[in-house]
C-alpha positions as CSV (number, residue, x, y, z in Angstrom):
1,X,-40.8,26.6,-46.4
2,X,-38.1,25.5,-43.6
3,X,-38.8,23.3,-40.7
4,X,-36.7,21.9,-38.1
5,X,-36.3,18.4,-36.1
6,X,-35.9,18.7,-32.5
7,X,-34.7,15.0,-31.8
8,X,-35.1,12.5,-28.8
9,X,-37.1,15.0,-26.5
10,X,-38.2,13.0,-23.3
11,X,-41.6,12.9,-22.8
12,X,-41.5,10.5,-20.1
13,X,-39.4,7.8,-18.0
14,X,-40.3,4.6,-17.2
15,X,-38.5,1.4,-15.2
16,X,-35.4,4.0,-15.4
17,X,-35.7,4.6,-18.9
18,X,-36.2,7.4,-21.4
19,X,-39.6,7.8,-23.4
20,X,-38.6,10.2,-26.6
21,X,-40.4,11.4,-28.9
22,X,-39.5,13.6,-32.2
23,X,-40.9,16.9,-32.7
24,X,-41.3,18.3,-36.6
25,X,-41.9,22.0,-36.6
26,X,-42.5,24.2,-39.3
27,X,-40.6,27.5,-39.0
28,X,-41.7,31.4,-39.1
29,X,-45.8,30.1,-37.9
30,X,-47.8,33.2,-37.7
31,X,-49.6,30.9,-35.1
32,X,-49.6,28.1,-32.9
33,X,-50.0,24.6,-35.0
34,X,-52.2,22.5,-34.4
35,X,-50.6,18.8,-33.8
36,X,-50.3,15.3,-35.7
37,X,-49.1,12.7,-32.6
38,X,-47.8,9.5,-34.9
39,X,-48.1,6.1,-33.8
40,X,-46.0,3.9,-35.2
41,X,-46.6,-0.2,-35.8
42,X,-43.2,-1.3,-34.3
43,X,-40.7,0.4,-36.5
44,X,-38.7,3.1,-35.7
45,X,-39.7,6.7,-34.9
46,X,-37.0,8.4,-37.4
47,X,-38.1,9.2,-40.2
48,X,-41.9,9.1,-39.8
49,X,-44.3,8.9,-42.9
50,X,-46.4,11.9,-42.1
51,X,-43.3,14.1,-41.8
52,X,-44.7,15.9,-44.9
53,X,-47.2,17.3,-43.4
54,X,-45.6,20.0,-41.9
55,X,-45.8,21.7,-45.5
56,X,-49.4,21.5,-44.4
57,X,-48.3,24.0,-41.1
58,X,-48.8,21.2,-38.9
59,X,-46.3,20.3,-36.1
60,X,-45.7,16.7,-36.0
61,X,-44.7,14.8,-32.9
62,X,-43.4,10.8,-33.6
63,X,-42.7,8.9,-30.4
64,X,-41.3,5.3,-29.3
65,X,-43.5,3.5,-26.9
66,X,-44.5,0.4,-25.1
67,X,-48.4,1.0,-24.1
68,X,-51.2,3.2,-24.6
69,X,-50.4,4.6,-21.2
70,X,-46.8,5.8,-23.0
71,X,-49.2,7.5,-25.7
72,X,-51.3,9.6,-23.0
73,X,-48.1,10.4,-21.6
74,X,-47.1,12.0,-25.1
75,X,-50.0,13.9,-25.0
76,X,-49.7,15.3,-22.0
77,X,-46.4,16.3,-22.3
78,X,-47.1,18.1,-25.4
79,X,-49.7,19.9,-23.9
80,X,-47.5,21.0,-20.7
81,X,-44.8,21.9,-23.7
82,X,-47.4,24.1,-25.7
83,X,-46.4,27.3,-25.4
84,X,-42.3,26.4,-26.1
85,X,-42.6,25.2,-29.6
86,X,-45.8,27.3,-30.5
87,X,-48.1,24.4,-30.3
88,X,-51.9,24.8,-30.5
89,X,-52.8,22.4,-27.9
90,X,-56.7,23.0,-28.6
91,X,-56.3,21.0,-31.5
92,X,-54.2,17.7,-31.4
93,X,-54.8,14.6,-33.7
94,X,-53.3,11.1,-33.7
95,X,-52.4,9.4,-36.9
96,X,-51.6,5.7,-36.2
97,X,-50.4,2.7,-38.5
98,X,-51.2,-1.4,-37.7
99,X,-50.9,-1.4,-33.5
100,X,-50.4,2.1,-33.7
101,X,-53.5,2.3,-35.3
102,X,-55.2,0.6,-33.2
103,X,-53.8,2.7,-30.3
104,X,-55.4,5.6,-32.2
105,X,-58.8,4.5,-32.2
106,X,-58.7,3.7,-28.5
107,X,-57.1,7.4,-27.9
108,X,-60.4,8.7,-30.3
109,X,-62.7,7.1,-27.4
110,X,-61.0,8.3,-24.3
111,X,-62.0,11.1,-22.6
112,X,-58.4,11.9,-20.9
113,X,-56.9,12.2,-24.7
114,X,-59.1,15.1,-25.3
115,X,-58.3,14.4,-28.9
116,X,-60.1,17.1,-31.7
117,X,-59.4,14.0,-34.5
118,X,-58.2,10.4,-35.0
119,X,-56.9,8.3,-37.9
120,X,-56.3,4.8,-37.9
121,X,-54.4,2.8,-40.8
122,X,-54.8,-0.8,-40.5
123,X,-55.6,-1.3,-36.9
124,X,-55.7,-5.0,-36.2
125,X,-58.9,-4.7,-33.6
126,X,-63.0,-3.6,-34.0
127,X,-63.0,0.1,-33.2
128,X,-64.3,1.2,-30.2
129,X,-66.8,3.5,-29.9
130,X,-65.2,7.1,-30.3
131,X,-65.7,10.3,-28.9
132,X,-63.3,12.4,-31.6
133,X,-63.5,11.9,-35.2
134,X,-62.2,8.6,-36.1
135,X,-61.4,7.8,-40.2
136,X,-60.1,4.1,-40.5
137,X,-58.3,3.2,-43.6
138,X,-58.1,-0.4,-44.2
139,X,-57.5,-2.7,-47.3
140,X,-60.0,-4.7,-48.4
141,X,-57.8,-7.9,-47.6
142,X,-57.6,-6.5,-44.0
143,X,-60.8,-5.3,-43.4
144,X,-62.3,-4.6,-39.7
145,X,-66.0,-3.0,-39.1
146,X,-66.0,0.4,-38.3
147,X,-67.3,1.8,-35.2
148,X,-70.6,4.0,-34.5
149,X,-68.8,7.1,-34.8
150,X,-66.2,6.5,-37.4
151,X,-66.0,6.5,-41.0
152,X,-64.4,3.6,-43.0
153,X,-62.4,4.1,-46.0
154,X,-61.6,0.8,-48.2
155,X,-58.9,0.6,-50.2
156,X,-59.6,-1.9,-52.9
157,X,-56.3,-4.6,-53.4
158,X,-54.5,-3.2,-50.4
159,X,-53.1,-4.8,-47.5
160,X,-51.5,-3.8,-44.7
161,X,-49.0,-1.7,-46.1
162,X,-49.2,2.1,-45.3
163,X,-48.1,3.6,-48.7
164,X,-50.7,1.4,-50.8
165,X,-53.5,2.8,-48.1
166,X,-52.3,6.4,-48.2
167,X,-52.5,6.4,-52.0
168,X,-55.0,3.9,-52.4
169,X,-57.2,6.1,-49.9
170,X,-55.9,9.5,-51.5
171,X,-53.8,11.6,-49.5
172,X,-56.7,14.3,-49.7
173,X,-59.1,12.3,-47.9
174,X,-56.8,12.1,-45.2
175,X,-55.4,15.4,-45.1
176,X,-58.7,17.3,-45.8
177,X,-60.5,15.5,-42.4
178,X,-57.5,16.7,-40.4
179,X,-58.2,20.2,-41.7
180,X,-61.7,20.0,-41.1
181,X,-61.3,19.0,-37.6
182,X,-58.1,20.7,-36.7
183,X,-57.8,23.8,-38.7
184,X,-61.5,24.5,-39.0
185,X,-61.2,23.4,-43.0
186,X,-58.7,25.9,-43.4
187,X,-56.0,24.1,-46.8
188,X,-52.2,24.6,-46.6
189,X,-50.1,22.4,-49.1
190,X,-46.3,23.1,-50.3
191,X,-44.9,21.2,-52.7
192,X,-42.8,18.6,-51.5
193,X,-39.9,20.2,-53.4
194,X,-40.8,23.7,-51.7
195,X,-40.2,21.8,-48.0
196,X,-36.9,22.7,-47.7
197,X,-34.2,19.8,-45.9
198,X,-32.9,19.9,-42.4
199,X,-29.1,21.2,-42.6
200,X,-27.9,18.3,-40.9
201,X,-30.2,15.5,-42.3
202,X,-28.3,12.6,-44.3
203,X,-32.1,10.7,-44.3
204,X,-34.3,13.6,-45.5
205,X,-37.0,13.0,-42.5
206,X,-39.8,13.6,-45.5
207,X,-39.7,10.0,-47.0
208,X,-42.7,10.8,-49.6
209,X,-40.9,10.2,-52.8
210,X,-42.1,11.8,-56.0
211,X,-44.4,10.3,-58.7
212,X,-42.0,7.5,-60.5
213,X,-39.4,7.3,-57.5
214,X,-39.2,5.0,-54.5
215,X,-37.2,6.3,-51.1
216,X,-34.2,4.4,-50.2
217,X,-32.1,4.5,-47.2
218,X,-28.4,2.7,-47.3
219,X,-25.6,2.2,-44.8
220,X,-22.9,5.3,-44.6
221,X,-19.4,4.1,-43.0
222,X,-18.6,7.8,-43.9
223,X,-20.4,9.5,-40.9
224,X,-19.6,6.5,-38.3
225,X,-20.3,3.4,-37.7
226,X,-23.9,3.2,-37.6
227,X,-24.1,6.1,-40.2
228,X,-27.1,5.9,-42.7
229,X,-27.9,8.4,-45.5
230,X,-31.2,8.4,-48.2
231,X,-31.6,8.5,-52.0
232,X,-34.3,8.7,-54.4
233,X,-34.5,5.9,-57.2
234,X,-36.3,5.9,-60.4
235,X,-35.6,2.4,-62.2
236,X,-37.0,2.5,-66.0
237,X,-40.4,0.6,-66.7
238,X,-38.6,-2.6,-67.8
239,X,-36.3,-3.2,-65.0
240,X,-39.1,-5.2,-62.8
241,X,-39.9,-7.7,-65.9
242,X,-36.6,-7.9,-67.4
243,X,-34.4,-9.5,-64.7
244,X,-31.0,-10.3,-67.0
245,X,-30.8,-6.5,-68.6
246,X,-28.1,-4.6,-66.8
247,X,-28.4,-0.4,-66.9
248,X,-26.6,3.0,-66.9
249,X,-26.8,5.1,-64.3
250,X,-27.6,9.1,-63.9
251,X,-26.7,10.6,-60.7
252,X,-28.8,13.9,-60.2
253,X,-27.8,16.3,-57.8
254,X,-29.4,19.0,-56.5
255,X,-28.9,22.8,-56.0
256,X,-28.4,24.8,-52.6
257,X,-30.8,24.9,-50.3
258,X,-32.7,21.5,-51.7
259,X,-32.8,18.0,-51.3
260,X,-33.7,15.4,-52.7
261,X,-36.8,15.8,-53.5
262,X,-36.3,18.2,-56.1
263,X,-35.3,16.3,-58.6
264,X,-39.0,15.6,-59.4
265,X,-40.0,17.5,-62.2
266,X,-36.4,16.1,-63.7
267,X,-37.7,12.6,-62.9
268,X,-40.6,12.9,-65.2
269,X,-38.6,14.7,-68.1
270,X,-36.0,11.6,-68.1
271,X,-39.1,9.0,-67.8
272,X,-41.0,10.6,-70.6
273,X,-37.5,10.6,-72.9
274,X,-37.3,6.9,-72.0
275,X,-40.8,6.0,-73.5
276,X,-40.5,8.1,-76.2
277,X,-36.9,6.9,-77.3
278,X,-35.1,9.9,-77.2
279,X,-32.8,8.1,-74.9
280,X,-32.1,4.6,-73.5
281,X,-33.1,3.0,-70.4
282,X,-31.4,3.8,-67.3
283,X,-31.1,4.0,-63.8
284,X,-31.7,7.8,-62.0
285,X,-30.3,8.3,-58.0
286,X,-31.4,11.5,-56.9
287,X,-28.4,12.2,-54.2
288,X,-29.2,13.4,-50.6
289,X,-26.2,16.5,-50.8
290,X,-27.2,18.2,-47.4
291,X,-28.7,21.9,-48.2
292,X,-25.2,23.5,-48.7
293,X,-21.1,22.2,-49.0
294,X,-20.9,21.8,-52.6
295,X,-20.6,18.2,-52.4
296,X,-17.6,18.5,-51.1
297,X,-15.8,17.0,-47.5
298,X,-15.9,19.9,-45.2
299,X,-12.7,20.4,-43.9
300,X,-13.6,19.3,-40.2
301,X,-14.8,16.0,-41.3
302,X,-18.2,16.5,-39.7
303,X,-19.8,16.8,-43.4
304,X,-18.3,14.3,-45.7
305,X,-20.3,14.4,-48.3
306,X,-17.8,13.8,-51.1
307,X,-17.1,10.8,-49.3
308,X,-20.7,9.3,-48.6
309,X,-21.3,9.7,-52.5
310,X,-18.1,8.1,-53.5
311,X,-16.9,5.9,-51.0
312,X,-21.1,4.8,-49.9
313,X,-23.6,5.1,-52.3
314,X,-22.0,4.4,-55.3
315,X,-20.8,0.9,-54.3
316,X,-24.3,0.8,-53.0
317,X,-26.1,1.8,-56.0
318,X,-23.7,-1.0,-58.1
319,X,-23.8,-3.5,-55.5
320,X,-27.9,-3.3,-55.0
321,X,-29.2,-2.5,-58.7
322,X,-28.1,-4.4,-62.3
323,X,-26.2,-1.3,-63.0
324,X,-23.5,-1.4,-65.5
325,X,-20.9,-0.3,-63.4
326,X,-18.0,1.2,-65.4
327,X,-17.7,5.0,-66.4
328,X,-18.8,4.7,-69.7
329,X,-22.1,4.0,-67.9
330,X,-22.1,6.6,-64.9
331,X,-23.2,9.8,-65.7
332,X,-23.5,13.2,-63.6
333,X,-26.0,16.4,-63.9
334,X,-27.3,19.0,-61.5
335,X,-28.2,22.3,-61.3
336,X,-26.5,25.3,-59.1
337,X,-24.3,23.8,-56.3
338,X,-25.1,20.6,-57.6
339,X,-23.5,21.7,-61.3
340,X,-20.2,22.4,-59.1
341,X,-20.5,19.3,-57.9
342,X,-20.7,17.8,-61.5
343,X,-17.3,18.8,-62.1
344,X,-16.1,18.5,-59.1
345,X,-16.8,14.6,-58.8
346,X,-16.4,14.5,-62.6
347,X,-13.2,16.4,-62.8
348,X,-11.3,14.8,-59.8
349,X,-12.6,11.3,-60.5
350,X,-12.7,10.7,-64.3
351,X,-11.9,7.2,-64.3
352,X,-15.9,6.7,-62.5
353,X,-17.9,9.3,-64.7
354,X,-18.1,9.4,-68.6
355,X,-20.7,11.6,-69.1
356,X,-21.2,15.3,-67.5
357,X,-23.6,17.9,-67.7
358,X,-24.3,20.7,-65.5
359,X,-26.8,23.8,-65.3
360,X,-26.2,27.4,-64.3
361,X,-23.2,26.0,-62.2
362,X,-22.3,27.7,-59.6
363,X,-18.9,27.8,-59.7
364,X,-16.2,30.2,-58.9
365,X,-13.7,31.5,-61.0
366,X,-9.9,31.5,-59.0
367,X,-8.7,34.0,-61.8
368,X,-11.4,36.7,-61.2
369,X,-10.9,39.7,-58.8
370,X,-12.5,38.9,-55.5
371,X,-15.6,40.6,-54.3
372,X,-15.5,43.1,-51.5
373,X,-15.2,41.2,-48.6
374,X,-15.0,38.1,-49.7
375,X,-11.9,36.1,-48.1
376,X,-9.8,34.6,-50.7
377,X,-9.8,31.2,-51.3
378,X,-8.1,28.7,-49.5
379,X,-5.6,25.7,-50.6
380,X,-8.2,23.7,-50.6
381,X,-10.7,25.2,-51.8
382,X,-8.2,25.7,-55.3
383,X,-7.5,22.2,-55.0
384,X,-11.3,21.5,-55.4
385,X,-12.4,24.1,-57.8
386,X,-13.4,22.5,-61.1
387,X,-11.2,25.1,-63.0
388,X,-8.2,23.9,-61.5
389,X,-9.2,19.9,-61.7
390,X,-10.1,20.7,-65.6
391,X,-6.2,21.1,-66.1
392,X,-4.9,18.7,-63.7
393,X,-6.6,15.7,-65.1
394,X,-6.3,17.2,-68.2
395,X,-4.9,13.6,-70.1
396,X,-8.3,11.5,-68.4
397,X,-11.1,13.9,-69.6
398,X,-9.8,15.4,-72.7
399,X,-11.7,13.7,-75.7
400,X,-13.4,10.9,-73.9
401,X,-15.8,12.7,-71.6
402,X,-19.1,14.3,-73.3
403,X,-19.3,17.4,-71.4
404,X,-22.7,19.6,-71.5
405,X,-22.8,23.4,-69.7
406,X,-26.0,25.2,-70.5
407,X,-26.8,28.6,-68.6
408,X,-29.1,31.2,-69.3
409,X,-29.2,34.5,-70.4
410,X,-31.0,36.5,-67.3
411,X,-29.1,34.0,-65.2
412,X,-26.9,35.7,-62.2
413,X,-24.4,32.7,-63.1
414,X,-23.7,33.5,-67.0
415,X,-20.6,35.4,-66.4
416,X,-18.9,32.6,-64.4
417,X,-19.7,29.9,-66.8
418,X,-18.7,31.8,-69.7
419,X,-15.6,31.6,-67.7
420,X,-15.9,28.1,-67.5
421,X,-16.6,27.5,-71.0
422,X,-13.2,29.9,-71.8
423,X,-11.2,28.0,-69.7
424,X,-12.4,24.0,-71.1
425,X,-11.9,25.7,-74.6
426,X,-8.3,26.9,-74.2
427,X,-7.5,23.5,-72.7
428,X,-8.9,21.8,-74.9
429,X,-11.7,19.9,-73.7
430,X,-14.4,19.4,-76.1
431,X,-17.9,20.6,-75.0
432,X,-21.3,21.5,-75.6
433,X,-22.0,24.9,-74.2
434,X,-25.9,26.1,-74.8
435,X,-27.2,29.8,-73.6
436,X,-30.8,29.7,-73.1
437,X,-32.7,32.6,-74.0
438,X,-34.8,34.9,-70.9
439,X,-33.8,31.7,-68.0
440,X,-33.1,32.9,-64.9
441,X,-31.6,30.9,-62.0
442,X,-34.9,28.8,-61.8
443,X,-35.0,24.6,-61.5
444,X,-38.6,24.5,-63.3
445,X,-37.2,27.0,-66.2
446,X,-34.4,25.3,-67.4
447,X,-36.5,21.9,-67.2
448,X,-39.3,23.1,-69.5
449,X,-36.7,24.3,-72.3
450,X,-34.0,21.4,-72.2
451,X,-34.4,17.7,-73.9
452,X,-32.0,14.7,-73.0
453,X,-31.1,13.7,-76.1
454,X,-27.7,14.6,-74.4
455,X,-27.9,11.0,-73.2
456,X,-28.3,9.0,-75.9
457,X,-25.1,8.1,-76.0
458,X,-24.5,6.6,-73.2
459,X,-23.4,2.8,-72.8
460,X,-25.8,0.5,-72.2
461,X,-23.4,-3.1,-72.4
């Protein structure tokens, strides 16, 4: 599903000063959504933690404030704004975490919130008595009483932290009282892979990371000076005990239209071929490559994500993890776009990457007649194009970079890549090249067919 971010919408001034708030917004609703106002606990509005809930066709509203006065101004204003971004003002909940929590429960017991449900994580305060349905969700090391009308959860070992309470708590129990008092009960949930990014998002606004990853954000002097980008990070089951052992690191990026976030059924496959030995320990950084560009600089500058991934988060990545940071030990894969980027990076850099292996790539062949009405490529674009790279840096790749193309056969890619594979061959560039039987151009269908024993070779010293 696609969704949009409209950003810093004024809800309100105050002492000469703009009030914004963020509006999440799930696209192509058959009908008004219902509404999630989050209240943060003094950090910042962008990303917000409940941003995934818009695979749950909600629209979710995350605001800065000063008072509870600012909040009731939010709701108001989303009410007056209704109608523009197909907002079911009939049913609006509050979701709050620590003070904003707090400010939830209060908004649950007044009467001009007109609020259909509440949730409070952590609120410091006793709740008061509430007119809309209140769940508080609480650690037992931070535990209030509940309130007449509201039902406690406890979360046994947690504190005040809002991931070990939304897990702790189970993210059903949550999402199924907002159904039940929002949606009349009625159950939406996408995959978190299946919410597709924002076009212009270097932090993917959905910060829920998948099972075995944790969500990382790092600085970006590529887009600015205040520029920030995300990543996901799996580090392997030793790396929290084991303090003086250094690792390899696998950079995984993804195909068109994805983010992030879809490197998760590829997470597990590489954690279940750590414990079962197939392959050393190492490092995973699932990349943030923007829905579309190839990982590539776009020629304007405005997109430079080439540059973020070289010139950012790889120094990052060294500079923050015990990586072992030398090529021998940096390895590429992705699938689609993110297999052109494989040997793009790979091709055009071979002094960082010793190790490359790319899926139903989708490349383009220079040598190949041009499709009706398709312009042809520009000087750039050859200078860019793996193909050509493949010859260039012939002397740095030949012989000392494992190289790994696997496609399938009902794949709308096979002809390009058998290209590929041609063109490595008559170079002379060893390479493993694997047709998979009845795959088509699907993430989940290559995953459930391929090992990593690929890896094994990689350094780990």
């Amino acid at each position: 599903m696609k969704f949009a971010v409209e950003r810093n919408l004024e809800y309100s001034r105050a002492a000469g000063k703009s009030l914004a708030l963020d509006l999440y917004l799930p696209q192509q609703a058959r009908q008004p959504l219902p509404v999630i106002l989050w209240i943060h606990g003094g950090q910042s509005r962008y990303p917000t933690p409940i941003a995934r809930l818009v695979g749950n066709e909600y629209a979710v509203a995350s605001l800065d404030y000063r008072t509870l006065d600012d909040c009731r101004a939010a709701l108001r204003w989303l009410r007056d704004n209704g109608p523009k971004y197909n907002l079911d003002v009939a049913h609006i909940g509050v979701w709050g975490f620590g003070e904003g929590g707090r400010l939830a429960a209060l908004l649950a017991a007044d009467p001009e919130a007109r609020l259909q449900a509440a949730v409070d994580f952590a609120g410091p305060a006793k709740a008061a008595k509430s007119g809309a349905p209140l769940l508080i969700v609480h650690g037992d090391r931070d535990l209030p009483k509940a309130g007449a009308d509201s039902t406690l959860v406890v979360v046994k070992g947690a504190a005040r932290d809002f991931q070990q309470l939304r897990e702790g708590a189970g993210a059903d129990t949550v999402e199924n009282f907002l159904d039940k008092h929002l949606k009349n009960g009625a159950h939406v949930r996408f995959w978190l892979g299946k919410i597709d990014p924002v076009g212009d998002a270097w932090v993917d606004p959905i910060i829920d990371a998948p099972t075995g990853t944790l969500y990382r954000t790092f600085p970006a002097a590529s887009l600015g000076p205040h520029g920030e980008a995300s990543y996901l990070i799996y580090l392997p089951p030793a790396y929290v005990k084991d303090r003086a052992t250094r690792y390899p690191v696998i950079y995984y990026l993804h195909g068109g239209g994805g983010s992030q976030r879809v490197g998760d059924i590829w997470v597990q496959k590489l954690d279940a071929a750590i414990h079962d030995g197939v392959i050393p320990p190492m490092i995973a950084v699932l990349v943030e490559g923007l829905p579309d560009g190839r990982f590539l600089d776009s020629p304007d500058g405005k997109r430079p994500i080439e540059s973020v991934i070289m010139k950012d988060l790889i120094p990052h990545i060294d500079a923050t993890y015990r990586t072992i940071p030398r090529r021998e030990a940096r390895v590429l894969e992705g699938l689609s776009m993110g297999g052109y980027g494989v040997f793009h990076l790979g091709f055009k850099y071979p002094e960082m990457f010793g190790m490359l292996s790319g899926l139903c790539n989708g490349l383009s062949d220079p040598a190949a007649p041009l499709a009706p009405g398709r312009a042809p490529a520009t000087p750039a674009d050859l200078a860019a194009n793996p193909f050509v790279l493949a010859e260039k840096n012939l002397a740095a790749i030949q012989s000392r970079t494992p190289i790994r193309i696997i496609v399938g056969t009902e794949d709308f890619t096979l002809p390009v890549n058998e290209a590929f594979h041609a063109r490595l061959t008559k170079l002379g560039i060893p390479h493993e090249y694997r047709i998979l039987p009845n795959v088509s151009h699907g993430y989940k269908e290559y995953y459930e067919q391929l090992d990593f024993s690929f890896f094994k070779t990689i350094a780990t010293r």
